[in-house]
Residue frames as a rotation matrix with the C-alpha (Angstrom) as fourth column:
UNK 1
0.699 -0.262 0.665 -26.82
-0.295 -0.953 -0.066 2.33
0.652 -0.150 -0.744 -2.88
UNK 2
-0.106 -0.955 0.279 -23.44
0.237 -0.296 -0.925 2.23
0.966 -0.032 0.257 -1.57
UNK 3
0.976 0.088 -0.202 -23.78
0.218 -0.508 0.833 2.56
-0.029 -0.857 -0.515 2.61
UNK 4
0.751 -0.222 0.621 -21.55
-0.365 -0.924 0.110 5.11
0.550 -0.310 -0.776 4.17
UNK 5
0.381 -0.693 -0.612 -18.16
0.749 0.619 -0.234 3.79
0.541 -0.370 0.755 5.68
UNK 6
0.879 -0.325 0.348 -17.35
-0.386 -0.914 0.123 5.67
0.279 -0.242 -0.929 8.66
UNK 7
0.346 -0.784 -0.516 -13.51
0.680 0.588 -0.437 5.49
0.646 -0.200 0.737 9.41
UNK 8
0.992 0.125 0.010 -12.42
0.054 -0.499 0.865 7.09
0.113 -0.857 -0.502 12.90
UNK 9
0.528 -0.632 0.567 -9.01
-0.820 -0.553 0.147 8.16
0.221 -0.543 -0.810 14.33
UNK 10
-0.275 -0.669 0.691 -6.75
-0.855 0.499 0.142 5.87
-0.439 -0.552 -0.709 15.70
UNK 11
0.719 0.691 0.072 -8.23
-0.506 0.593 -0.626 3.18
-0.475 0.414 0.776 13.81
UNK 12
-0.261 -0.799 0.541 -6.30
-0.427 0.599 0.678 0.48
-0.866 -0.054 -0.498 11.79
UNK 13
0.710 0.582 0.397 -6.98
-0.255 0.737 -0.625 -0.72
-0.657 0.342 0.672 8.38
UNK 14
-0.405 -0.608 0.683 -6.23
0.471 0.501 0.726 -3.37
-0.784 0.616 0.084 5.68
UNK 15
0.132 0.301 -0.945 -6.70
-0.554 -0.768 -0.322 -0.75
-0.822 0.566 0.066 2.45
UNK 16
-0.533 -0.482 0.696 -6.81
0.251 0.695 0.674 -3.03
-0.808 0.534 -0.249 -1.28
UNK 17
0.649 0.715 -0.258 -8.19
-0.376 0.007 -0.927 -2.43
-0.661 0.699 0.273 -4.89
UNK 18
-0.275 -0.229 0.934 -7.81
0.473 0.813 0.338 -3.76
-0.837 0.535 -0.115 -7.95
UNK 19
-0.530 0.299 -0.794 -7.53
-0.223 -0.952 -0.209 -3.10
-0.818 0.066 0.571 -11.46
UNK 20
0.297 0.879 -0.374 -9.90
-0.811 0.025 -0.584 -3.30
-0.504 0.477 0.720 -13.96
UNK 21
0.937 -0.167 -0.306 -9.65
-0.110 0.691 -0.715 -6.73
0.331 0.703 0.629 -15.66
UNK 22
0.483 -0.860 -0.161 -6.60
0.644 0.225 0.732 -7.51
-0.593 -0.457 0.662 -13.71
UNK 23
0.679 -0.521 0.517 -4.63
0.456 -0.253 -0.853 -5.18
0.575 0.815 0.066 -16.09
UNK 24
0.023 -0.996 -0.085 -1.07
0.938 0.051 -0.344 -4.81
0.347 -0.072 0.935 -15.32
UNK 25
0.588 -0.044 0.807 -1.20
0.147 -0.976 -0.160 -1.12
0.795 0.213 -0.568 -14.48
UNK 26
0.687 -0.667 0.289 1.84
-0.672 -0.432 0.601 -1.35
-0.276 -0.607 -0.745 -12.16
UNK 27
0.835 -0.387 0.391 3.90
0.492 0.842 -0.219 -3.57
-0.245 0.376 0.894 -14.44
UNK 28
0.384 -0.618 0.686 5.95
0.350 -0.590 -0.727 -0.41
0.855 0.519 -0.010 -15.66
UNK 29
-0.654 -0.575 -0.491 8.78
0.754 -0.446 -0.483 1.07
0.059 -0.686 0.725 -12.66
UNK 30
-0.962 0.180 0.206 7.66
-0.151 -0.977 0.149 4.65
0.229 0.112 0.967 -13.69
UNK 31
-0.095 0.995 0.041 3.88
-0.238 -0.063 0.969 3.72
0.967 0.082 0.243 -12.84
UNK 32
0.281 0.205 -0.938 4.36
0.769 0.536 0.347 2.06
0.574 -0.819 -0.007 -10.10
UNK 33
-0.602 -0.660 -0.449 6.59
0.785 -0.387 -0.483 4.91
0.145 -0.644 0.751 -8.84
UNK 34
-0.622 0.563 0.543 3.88
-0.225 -0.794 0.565 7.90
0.750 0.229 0.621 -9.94
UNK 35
0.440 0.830 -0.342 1.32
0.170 0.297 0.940 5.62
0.882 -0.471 -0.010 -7.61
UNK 36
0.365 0.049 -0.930 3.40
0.931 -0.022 0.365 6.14
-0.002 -0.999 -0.054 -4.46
UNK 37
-0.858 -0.451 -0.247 4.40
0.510 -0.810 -0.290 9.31
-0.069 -0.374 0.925 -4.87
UNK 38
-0.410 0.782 0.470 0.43
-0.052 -0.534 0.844 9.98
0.910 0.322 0.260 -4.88
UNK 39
0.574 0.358 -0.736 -0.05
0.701 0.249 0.668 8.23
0.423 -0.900 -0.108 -1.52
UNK 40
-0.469 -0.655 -0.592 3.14
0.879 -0.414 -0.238 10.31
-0.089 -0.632 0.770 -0.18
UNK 41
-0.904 0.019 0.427 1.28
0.025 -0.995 0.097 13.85
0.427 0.098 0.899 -1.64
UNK 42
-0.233 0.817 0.527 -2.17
-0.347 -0.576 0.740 13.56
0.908 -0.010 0.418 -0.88
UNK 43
-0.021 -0.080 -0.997 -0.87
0.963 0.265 -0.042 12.23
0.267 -0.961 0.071 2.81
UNK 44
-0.766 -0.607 -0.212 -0.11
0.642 -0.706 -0.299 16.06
0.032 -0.365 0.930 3.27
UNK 45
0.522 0.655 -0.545 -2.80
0.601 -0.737 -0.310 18.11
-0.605 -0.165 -0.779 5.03
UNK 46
0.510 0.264 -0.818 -1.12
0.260 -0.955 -0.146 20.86
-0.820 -0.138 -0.556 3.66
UNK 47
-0.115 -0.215 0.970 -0.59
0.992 0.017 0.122 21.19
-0.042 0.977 0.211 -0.58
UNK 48
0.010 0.383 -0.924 -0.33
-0.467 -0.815 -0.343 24.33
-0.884 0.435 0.170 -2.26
UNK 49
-0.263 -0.071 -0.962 0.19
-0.964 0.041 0.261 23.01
0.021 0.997 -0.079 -6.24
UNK 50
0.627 0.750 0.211 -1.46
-0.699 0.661 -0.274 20.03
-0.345 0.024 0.938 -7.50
UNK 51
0.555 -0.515 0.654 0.38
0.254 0.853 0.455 16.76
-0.792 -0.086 0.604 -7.79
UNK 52
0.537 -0.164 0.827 0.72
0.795 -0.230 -0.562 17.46
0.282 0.959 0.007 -11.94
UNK 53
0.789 -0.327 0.520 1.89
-0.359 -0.932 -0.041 20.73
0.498 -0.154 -0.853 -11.25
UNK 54
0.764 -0.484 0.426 4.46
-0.284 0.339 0.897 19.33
-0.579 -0.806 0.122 -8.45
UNK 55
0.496 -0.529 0.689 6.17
0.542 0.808 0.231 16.99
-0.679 0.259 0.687 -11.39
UNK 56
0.855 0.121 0.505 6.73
0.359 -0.841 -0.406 20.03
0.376 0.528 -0.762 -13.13
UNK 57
0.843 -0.401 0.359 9.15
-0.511 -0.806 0.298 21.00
0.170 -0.434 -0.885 -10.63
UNK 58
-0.137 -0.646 -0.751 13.10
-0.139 0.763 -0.631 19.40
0.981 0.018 -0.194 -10.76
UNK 59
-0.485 -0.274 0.831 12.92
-0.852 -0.069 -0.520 19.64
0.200 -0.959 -0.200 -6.81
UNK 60
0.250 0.602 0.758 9.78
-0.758 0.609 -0.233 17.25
-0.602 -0.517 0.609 -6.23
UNK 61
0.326 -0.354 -0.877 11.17
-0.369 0.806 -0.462 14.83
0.871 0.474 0.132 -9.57
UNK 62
0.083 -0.974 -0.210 14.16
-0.120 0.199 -0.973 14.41
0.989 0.106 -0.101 -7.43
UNK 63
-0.176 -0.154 0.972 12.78
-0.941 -0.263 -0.212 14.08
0.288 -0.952 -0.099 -3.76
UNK 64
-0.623 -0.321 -0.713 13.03
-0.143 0.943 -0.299 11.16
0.769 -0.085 -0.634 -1.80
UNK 65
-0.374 0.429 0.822 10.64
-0.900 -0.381 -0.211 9.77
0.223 -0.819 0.529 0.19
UNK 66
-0.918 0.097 -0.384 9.62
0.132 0.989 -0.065 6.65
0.374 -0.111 -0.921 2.10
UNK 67
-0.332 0.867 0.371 6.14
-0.281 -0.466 0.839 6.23
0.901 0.175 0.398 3.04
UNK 68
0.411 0.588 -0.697 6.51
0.764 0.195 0.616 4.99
0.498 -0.785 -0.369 6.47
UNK 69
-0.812 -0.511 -0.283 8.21
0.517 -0.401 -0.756 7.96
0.273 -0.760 0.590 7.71
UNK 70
0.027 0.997 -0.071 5.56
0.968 -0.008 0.250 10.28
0.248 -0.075 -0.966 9.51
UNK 71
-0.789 -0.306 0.534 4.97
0.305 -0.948 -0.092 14.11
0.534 0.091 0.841 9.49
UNK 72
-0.633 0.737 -0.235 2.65
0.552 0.218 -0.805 15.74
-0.542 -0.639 -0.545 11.64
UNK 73
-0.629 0.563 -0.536 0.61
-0.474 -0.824 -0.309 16.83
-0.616 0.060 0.786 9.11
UNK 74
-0.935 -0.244 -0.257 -0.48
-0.345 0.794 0.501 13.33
0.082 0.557 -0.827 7.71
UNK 75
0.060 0.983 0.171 -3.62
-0.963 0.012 0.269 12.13
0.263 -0.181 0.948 7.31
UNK 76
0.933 0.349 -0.093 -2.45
-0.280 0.862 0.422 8.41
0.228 -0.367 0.902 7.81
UNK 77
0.109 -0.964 0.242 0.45
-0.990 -0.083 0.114 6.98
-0.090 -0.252 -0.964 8.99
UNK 78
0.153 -0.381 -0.912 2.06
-0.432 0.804 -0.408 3.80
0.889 0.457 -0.042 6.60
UNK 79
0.347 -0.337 0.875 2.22
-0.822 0.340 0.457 0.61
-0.452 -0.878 -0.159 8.52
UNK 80
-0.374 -0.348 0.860 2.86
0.240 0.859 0.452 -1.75
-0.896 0.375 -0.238 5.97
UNK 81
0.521 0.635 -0.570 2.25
-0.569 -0.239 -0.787 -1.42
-0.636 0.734 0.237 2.03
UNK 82
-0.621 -0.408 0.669 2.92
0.461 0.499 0.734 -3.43
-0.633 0.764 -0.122 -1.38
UNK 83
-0.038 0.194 -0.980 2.46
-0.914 -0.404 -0.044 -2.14
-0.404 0.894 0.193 -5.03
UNK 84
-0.462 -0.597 0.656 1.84
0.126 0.688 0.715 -5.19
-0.878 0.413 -0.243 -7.21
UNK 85
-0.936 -0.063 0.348 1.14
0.352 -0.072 0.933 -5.68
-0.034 0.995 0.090 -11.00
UNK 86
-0.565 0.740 0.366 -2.61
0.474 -0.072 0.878 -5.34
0.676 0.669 -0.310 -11.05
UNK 87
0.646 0.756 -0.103 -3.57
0.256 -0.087 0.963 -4.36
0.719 -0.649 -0.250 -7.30
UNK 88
-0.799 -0.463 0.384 -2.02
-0.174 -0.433 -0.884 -2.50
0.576 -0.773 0.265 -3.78
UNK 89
0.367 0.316 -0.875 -2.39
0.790 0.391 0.473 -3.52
0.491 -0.865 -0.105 -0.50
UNK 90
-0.523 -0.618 0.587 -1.72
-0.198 -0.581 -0.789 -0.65
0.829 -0.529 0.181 2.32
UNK 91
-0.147 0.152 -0.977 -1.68
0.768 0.640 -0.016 -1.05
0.623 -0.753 -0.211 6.00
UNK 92
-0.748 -0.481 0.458 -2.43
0.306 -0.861 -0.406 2.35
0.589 -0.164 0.791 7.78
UNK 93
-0.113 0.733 -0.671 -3.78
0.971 -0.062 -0.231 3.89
-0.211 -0.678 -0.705 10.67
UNK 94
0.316 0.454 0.833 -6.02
0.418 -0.855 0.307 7.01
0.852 0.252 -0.460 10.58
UNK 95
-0.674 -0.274 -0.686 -4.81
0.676 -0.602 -0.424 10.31
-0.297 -0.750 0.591 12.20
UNK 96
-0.832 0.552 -0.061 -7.84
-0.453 -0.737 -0.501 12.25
-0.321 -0.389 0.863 11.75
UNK 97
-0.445 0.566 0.694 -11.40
0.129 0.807 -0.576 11.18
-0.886 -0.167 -0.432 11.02
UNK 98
0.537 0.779 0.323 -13.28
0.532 -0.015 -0.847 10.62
-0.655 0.627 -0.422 7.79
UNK 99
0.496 -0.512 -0.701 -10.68
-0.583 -0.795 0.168 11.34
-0.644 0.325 -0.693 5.82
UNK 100
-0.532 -0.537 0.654 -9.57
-0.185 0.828 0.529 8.04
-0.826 0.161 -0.540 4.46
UNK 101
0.341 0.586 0.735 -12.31
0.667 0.400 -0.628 7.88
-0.662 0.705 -0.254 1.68
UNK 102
0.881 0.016 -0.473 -11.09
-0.018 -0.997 -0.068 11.19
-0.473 0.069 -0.878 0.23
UNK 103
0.034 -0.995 0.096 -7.50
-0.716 0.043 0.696 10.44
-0.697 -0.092 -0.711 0.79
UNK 104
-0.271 0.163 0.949 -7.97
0.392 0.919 -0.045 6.73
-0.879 0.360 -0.313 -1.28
UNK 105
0.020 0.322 0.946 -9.98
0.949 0.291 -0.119 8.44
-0.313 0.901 -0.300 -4.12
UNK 106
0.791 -0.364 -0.491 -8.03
-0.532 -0.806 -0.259 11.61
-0.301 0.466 -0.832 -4.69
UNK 107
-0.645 -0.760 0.075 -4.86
-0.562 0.539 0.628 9.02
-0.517 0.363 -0.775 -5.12
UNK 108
-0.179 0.018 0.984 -6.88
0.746 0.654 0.124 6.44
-0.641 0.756 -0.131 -7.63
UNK 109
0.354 0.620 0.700 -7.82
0.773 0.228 -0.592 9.48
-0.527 0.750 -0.399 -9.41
UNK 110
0.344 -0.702 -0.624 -4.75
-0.793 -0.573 0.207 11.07
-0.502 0.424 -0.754 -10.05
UNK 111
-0.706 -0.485 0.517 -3.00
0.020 0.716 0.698 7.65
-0.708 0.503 -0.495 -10.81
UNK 112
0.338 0.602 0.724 -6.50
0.754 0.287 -0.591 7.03
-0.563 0.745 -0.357 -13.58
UNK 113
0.864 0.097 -0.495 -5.95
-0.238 -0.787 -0.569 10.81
-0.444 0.609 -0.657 -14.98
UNK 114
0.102 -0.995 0.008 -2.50
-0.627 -0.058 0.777 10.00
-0.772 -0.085 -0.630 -15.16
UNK 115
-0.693 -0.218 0.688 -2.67
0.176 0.874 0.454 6.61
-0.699 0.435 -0.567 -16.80
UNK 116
0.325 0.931 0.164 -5.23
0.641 -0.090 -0.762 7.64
-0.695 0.353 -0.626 -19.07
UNK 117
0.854 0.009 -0.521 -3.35
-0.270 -0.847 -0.458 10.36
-0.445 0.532 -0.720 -20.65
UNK 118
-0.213 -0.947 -0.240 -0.16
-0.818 0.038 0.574 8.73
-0.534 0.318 -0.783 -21.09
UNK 119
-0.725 -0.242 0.645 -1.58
0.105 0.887 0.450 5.62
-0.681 0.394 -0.617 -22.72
UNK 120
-0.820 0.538 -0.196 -4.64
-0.517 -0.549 0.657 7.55
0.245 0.640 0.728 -24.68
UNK 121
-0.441 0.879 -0.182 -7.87
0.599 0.439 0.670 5.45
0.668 0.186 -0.720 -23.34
UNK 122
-0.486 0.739 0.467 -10.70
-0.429 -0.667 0.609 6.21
0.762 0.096 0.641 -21.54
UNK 123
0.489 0.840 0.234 -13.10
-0.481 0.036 0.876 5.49
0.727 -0.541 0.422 -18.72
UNK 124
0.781 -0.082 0.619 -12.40
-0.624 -0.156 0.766 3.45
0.034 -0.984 -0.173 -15.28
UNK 125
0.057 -0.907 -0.417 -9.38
-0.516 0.331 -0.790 2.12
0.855 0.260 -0.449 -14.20
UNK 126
-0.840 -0.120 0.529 -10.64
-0.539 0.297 -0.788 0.29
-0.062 -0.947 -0.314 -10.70
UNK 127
-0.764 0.522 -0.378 -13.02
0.300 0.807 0.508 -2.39
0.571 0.275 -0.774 -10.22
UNK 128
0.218 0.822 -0.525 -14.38
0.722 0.226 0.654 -1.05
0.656 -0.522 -0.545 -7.32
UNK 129
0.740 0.238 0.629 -14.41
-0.145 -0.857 0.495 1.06
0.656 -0.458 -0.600 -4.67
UNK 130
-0.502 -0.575 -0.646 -11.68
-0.173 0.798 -0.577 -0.29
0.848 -0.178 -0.500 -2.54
UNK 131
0.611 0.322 -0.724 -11.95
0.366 0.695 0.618 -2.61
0.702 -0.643 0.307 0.45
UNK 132
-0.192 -0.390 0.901 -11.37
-0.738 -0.548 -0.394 -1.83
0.647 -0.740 -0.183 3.67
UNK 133
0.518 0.296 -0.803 -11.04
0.501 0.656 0.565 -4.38
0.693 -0.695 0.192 6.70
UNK 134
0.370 -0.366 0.854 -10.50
-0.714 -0.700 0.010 -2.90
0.594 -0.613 -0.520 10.15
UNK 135
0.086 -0.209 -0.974 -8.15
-0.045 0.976 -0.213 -4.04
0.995 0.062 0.075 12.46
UNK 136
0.479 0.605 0.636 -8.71
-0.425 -0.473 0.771 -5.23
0.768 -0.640 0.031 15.78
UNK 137
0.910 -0.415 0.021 -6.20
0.175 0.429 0.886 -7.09
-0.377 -0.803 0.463 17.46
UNK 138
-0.372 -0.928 -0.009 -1.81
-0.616 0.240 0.750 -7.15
-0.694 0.284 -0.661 17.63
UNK 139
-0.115 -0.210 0.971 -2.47
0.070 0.973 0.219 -10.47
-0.991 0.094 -0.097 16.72
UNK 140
0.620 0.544 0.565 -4.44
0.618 0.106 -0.779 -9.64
-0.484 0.832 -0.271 13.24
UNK 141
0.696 -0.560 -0.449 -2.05
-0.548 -0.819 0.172 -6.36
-0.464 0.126 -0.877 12.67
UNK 142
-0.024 -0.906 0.422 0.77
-0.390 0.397 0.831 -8.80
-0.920 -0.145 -0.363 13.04
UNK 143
-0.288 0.406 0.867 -0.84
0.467 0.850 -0.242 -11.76
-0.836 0.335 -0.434 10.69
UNK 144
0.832 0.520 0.191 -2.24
0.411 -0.348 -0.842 -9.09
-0.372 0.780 -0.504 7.80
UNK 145
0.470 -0.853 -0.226 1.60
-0.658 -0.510 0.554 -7.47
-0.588 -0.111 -0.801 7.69
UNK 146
-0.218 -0.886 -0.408 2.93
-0.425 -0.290 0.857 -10.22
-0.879 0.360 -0.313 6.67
UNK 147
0.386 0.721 0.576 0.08
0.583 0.294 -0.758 -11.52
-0.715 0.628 -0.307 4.33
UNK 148
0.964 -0.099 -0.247 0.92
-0.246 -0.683 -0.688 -7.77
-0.101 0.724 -0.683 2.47
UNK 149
0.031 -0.958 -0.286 5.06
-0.937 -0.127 0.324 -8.52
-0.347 0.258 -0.902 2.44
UNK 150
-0.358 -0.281 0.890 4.50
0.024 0.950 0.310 -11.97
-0.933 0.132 -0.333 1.29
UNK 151
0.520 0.814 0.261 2.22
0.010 0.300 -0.954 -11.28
-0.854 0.498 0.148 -1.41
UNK 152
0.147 -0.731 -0.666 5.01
-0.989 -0.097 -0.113 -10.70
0.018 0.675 -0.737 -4.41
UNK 153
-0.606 -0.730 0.315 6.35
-0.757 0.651 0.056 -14.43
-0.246 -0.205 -0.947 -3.26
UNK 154
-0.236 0.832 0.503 2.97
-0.153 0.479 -0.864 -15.68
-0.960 -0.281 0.014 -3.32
UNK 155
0.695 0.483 -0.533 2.56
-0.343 -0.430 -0.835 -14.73
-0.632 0.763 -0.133 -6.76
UNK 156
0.624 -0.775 -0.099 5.65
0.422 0.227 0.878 -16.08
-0.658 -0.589 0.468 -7.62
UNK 157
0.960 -0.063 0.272 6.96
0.143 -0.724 -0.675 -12.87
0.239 0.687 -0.686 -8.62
UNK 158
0.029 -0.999 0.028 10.24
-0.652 -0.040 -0.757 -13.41
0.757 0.003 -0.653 -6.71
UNK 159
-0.055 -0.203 -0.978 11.79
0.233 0.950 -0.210 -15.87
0.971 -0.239 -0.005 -5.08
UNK 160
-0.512 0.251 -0.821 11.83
0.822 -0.134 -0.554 -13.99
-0.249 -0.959 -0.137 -1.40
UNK 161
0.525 0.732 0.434 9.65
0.839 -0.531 -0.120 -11.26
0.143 0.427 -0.893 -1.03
UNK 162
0.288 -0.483 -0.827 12.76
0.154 -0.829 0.538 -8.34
-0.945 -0.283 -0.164 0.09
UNK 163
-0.626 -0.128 0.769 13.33
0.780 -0.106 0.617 -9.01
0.003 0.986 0.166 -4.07
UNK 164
0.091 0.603 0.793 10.40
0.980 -0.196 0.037 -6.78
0.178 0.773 -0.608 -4.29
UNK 165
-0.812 -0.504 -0.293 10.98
0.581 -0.655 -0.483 -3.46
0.051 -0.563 0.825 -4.58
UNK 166
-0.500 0.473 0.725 7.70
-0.488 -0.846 0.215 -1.33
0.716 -0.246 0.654 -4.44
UNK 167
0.707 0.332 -0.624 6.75
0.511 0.370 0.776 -3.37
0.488 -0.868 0.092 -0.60
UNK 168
0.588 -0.435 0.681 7.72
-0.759 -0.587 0.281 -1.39
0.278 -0.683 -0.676 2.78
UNK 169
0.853 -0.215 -0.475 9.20
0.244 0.970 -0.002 -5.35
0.461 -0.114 0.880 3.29
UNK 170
0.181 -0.924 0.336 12.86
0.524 -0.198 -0.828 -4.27
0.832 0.326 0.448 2.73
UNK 171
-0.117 -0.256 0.959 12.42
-0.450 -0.848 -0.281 -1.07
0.886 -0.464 -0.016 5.63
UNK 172
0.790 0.073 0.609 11.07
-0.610 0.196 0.768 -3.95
-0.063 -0.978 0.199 8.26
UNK 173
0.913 -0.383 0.142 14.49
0.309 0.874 0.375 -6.38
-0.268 -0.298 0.916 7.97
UNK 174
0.206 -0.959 0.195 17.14
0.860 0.083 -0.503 -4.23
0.466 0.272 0.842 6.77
UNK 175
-0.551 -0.781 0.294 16.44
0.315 -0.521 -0.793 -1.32
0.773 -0.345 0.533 9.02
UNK 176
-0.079 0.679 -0.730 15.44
0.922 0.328 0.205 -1.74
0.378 -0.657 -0.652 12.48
UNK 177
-0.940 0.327 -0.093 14.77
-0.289 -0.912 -0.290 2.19
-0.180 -0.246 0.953 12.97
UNK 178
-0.338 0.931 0.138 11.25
-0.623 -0.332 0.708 1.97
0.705 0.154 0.693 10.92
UNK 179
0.280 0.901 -0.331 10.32
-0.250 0.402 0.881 -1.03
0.927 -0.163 0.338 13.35
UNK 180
-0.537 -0.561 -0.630 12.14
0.802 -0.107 -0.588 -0.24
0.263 -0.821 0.507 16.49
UNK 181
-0.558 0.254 -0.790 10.96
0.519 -0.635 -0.571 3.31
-0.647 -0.729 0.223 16.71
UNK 182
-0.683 0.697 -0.219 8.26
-0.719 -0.695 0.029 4.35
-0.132 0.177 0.975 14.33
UNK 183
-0.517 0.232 -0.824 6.58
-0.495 0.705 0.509 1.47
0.699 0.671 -0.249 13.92
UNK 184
-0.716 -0.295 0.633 5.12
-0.671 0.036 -0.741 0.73
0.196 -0.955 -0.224 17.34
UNK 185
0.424 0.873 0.241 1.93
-0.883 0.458 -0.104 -1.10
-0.201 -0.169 0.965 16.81
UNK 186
0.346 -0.326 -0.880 4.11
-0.511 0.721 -0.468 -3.54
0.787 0.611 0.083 15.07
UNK 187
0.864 0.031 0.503 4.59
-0.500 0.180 0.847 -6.02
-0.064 -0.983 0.170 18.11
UNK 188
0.704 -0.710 0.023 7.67
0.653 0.659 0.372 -7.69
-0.279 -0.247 0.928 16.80
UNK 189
0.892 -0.396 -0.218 10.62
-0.403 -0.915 0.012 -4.72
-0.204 0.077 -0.976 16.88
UNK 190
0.125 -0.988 0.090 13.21
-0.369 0.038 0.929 -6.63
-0.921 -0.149 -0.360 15.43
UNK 191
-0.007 0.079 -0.997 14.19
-0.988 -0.156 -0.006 -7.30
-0.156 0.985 0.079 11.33
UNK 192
-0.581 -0.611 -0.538 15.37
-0.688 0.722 -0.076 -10.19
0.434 0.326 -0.840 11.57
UNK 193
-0.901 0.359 0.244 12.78
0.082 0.693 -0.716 -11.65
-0.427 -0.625 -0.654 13.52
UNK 194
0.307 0.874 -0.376 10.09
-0.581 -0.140 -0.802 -10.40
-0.754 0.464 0.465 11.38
UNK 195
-0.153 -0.422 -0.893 11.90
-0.988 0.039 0.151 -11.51
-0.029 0.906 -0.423 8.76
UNK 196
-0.952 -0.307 -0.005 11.65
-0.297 0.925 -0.237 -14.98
0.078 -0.224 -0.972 10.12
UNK 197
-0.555 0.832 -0.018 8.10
0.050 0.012 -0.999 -14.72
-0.830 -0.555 -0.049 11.26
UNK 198
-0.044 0.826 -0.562 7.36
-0.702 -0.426 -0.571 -13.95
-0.711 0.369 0.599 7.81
UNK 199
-0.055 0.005 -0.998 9.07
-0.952 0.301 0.054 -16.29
0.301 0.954 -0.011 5.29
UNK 200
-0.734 0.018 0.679 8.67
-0.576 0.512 -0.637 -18.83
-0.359 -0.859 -0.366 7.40
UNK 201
-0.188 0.974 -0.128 4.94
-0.137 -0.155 -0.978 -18.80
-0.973 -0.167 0.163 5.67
UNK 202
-0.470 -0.002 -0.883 6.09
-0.856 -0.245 0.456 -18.13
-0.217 0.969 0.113 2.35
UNK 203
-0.988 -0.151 -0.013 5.08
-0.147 0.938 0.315 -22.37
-0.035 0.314 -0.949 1.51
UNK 204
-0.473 0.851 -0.228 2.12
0.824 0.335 -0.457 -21.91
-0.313 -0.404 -0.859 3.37
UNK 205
-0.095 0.481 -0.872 0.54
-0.261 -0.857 -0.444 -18.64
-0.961 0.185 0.207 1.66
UNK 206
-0.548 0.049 -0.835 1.32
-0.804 0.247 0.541 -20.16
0.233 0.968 -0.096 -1.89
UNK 207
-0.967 0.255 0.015 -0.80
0.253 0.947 0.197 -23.61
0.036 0.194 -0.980 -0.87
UNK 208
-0.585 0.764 -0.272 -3.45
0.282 -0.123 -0.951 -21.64
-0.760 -0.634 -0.143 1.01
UNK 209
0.077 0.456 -0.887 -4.02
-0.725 -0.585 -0.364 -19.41
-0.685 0.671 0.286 -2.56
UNK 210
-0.774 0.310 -0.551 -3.98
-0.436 0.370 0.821 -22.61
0.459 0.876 -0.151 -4.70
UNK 211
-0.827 0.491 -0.273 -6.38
0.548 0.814 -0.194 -24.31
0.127 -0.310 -0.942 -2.49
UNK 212
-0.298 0.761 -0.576 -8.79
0.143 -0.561 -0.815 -21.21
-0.944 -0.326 0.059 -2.70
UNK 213
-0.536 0.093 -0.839 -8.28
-0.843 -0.100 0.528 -20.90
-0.035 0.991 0.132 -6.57
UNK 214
-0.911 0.337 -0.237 -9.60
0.100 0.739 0.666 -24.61
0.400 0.583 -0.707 -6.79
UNK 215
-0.604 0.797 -0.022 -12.75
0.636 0.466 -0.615 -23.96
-0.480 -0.385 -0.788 -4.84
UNK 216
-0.421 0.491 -0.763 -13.39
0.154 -0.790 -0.593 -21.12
-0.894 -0.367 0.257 -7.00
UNK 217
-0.668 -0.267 -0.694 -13.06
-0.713 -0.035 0.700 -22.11
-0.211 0.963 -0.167 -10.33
C-alpha cells in the first residue's frame, strides 16, 4: 500500500515521471504542447469547461501562455520545468496544501485520455506514480534548476540546452523579468549568469550519467 504524501504550502518540489517503456510520448510538437497546456489549465483554481471542451474553443487554441507567469488563483507556481521525449521534470512551489497530488494526476490523465484516443490503444501511459523530492535549501533549489535545464544537453538532444524548446531554460537567459522579478527563490537574478552557472556543467552532467549507466547495467 502506497503511504500518503503530504505536500504543504510554501513548500518546494522536484516533480518527475516517466513513460511507460520509455515511449516517446513527447516526441511529437503537438503532444508535447497539449501536455503544457494541461499543467497551465488545471493550475487554475477556477475552471468552468473541461480542458477537451476548452480546445473546442478558437480563443483557448490561440492563447498564449508561459507557465512561469503567476495568477492568484494557482495552485503552484512554475519555478523551473522541461518536457522531454519520454519524461518531465517540473520545479514548483505549492500555494495551497494537498493539492499537488490532484493537480499531477488530473494533468497525466488528461494527457493519457488524450493520447489514447488519438493513437487508438489502451491502458497506462506512466510507470508510476510520480516522484517527488522536496526542497530544502537555495543551495539544492539552485543545483536541481539547472540539473532540469541541462537535461535536453545531457541527452544529447541539442547541442546547448536554450536549443530546447519545451524547457522554461530560454525565459531564465533571454529575459531577466521571469528571474529578476518573479522568480525570487531563484538566488541568482541575472540570465546571463545563470546561463553561465549552468552550461558550465553541461561536460560534467553528461560524464556523471555515463558513469551511473555503467554501474547499472
Amino acid at each position: 500500500m502506497n503511504k500518503k504524501r503530504i505536500f504543504q504550502k510554501e513548500k518546494i518540489f522536484h516533480i518527475c515521471n516517466k513513460s511507460i517503456a520509455n515511449y516517446g510520448i513527447f516526441k511529437d510538437k503537438i503532444n508535447s504542447l497539449r501536455f503544457l497546456k494541461a499543467l497551465f489549465f488545471y493550475n487554475l483554481n477556477k475552471k468552468q469547461k473541461s480542458l477537451s471542451e476548452n480546445f473546442k474553443l478558437k480563443n483557448f487554441n490561440k492563447t498564449k501562455f508561459n507557465l512561469l507567469d503567476l495568477s492568484s488563483n494557482n495552485k503552484v507556481k512554475f519555478l523551473a520545468y522541461c518536457i522531454m521525449p519520454d519524461h518531465y521534470h517540473l520545479l514548483v512551489k505549492l500555494l495551497t496544501d494537498n493539492s499537488l497530488s490532484k493537480y499531477i494526476s488530473d494533468v497525466e490523465n488528461s494527457f493519457s485520455r488524450y493520447f489514447n484516443i488519438k493513437f487508438n490503444r489502451k491502458g497506462p501511459l506512466w510507470q508510476s506514480r510520480f516522484r517527488s523530492v522536496e526542497i530544502n535549501t537555495d543551495e539544492q533549489l539552485l543545483h536541481v534548476s539547472r540539473y532540469i535545464h541541462l537535461n535536453p544537453a545531457t541527452d544529447y538532444l541539442v547541442s546547448k540546452p536554450e536549443k530546447w524548446k519545451f524547457s522554461s531554460y530560454k525565459d531564465y537567459i533571454y529575459n531577466n523579468y521571469y528571474i529578476r522579478k518573479v522568480l525570487n527563490e531563484i538566488k541568482i537574478n541575472d540570465g546571463l549568469k545563470y546561463k553561465k552557472f549552468c552550461e558550465n556543467q553541461i561536460d560534467y552532467q553528461r560524464k556523471l550519467k555515463r558513469i551511473k549507466k555503467l554501474f547499472l547495467e
